[in-house]
Steps between C-alpha positions, in 0.01 A plus 500: 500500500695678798297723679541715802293691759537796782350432838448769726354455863462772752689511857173534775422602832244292702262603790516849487501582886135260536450325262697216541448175264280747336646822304785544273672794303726455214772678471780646230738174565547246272632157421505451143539182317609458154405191351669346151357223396628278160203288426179634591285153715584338821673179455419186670843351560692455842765716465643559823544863492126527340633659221561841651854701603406762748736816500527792750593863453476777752606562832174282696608176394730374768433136631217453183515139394545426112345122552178546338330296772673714784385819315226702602408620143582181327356277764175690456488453155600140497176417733298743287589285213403136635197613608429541126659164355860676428820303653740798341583823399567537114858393402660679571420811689670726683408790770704777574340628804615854663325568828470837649276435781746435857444131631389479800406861626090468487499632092317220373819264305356224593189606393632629122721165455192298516273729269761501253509146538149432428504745202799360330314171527242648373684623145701182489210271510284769299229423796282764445446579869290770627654742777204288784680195386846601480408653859384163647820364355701739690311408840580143490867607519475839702214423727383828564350712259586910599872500324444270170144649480660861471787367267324334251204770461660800579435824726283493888354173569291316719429110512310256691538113478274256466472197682607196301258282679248724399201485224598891433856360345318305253501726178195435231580315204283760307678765628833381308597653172666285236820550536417379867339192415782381302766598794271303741491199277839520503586483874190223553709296274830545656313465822374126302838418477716613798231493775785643734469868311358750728267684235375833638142535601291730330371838640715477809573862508355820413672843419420883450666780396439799737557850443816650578583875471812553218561775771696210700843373472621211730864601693647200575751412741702186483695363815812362371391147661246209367215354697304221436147502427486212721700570747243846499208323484608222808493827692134538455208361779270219389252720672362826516319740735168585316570869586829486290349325207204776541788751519661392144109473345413887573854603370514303165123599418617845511889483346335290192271857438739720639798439243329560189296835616568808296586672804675325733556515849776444672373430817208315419774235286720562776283354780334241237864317456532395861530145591451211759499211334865480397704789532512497894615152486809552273657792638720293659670410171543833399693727654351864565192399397289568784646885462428542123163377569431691779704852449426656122173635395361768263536767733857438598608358171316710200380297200488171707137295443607176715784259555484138533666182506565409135383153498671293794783708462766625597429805176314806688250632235381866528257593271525858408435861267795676582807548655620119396873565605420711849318196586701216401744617704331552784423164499834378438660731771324242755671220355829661489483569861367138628793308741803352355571700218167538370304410213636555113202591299440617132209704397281517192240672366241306306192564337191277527451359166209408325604212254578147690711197334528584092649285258635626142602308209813629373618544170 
């Protein structure tokens, strides 16, 4: 019986001025997925399209493959889906995928593609996953837990990883509902068969929602340009002075409070989103940076809590109450004026939403 579904996963911004690798926001961006599916169980054929026609709308889907295997979403799913015994999606399916969030500008696209992947995985192969597991799925792919963290639950987060190696990663059985069981005895069987599947480890990662003030709105400013998240992160030192690191510590223990405070103050969030752990490094990829970082504050700019990096860039996210428009083009005025002809920009405002990745059966 043909069936279909509505994903919806959140654009994000990561760090937050310290926090890098840590914190995450998500924001009132989406890429949406809609999934139609004819028959409603995973097949176990070789077809060598796995059963599944991918399909873009919308203007931020330039250069998006539509080989499932080359696929962010589709790949995600597909590796989702042999971990738990299943070769193929249901024959057929289809997506229809319209993506909102810019690639490549530090909004977290990457990060949304392979949540969406996981859950679609998860309805096609009626898995059952909890949000830990779906979450440990998403780090075997992503790596680093502040953007798919703050997708997939929603709202101001923080994370920490676990150390595979260590004894902390191993969850207890007892501790596993179900529903749980059952998924695990599916992926120790696949694992049985095809010792070459990477199955996640258990417990890896651990999430919190913080508070965050409904006060705030996120301006965002978006170069016109893309830049790698690895080409960011090659920027970065293997090593750190213990000063800087103490630097970023005192900062994020306050900015974590200091966002969800009834009354908040703009200095104190001000001063709590500096950064020396990654910002300093990248300025050099982003033109004007050092002045935006360095020039606008919430005596000279009224409503203005803090501006930051959003995630490695080359987006400018200013967290704000008021005067949204005054400020966004502040900011962009120093882009418009950088050498050889400047820097195109669009602005918009976006609220900080509380619901992560949802998914909808549809009539």
């Amino acid at each position: 019986m043909p069936v279909k579904y509505e994903i919806n996963v959140p654009a994000t911004s990561a760090n937050i001025g310290p926090g890098y690798d840590v914190l995450g926001l998500s924001l009132s961006l989406y890429l949406t997925v809609n999934v139609h599916i004819e028959n409603d169980a995973p097949t176990d054929n070789d077809a060598a399209n796995y059963n599944i026609t991918i399909l873009y709308e919308g203007e931020n889907s330039d250069g998006l493959s539509l080989d499932p295997r080359k696929n962010l979403i589709t790949d995600t799913a597909i590796y989702v889906l042999a971990c738990n015994g299943f070769k193929q999606f249901p024959h057929p399916t289809t997506l229809r995928v319209n993506n909102n969030i810019p690639l490549g500008r530090g909004l977290g696209s990457s990060g949304a593609a392979v949540v969406a992947g996981v859950v679609l995985a998860d309805i096609v192969g009626s898995l059952g996953m909890s949000q830990q597991r779906m979450l440990e799925y998403c780090l075997m792919i992503e790596h680093h837990p502040d953007n798919v963290a703050a997708a997939l639950l929603g709202g101001f987060v923080a994370n920490y990883v676990v150390d595979r190696n260590s004894s902390q990663a191993i969850r207890p059985a007892e501790r596993l509902s179900d529903t749980e069981r059952m998924q695990r005895g599916r992926e120790e069987k696949a694992a049985a068969v095809n010792s070459a599947i990477a199955i996640p480890p258990e417990n890896i990662c651990q999430s919190v929602r913080l508070g965050c003030s409904p006060k705030i709105k996120a301006v965002a400013i978006i170069p016109q340009f893309e830049l790698a998240t690895s080409k960011a992160r090659a920027v970065l030192p293997e090593k750190y002075a213990p000063n800087d690191v103490v630097f970023n510590l005192q900062r994020l223990a306050i900015l974590t409070t200091a966002l969800g405070s009834d009354t908040l103050n703009p200095w104190l969030i001000y001063g709590a989103m500096a950064d020396k752990v990654h910002q300093p490094y990248r300025m050099h990829l982003i033109p004007g940076l050092p002045e935006i970082l360095t020039t606008f504050n919430p005596d000279n700019t009224p409503g203005l809590l803090g501006i930051c990096l959003s995630g490695a860039g080359p987006t400018i996210l200013a967290l704000a109450v008021s005067n949204f428009e005054e400020i966004a083009t502040k900011i962009q005025s120093v882009f418009a004026r950088q050498p050889n002809g400047g820097v195109v920009t669009e602005y918009k405002l976006l609220e900080i939403v509380g619901d992560g990745a949802t998914c909808v059966q549809k009539s």
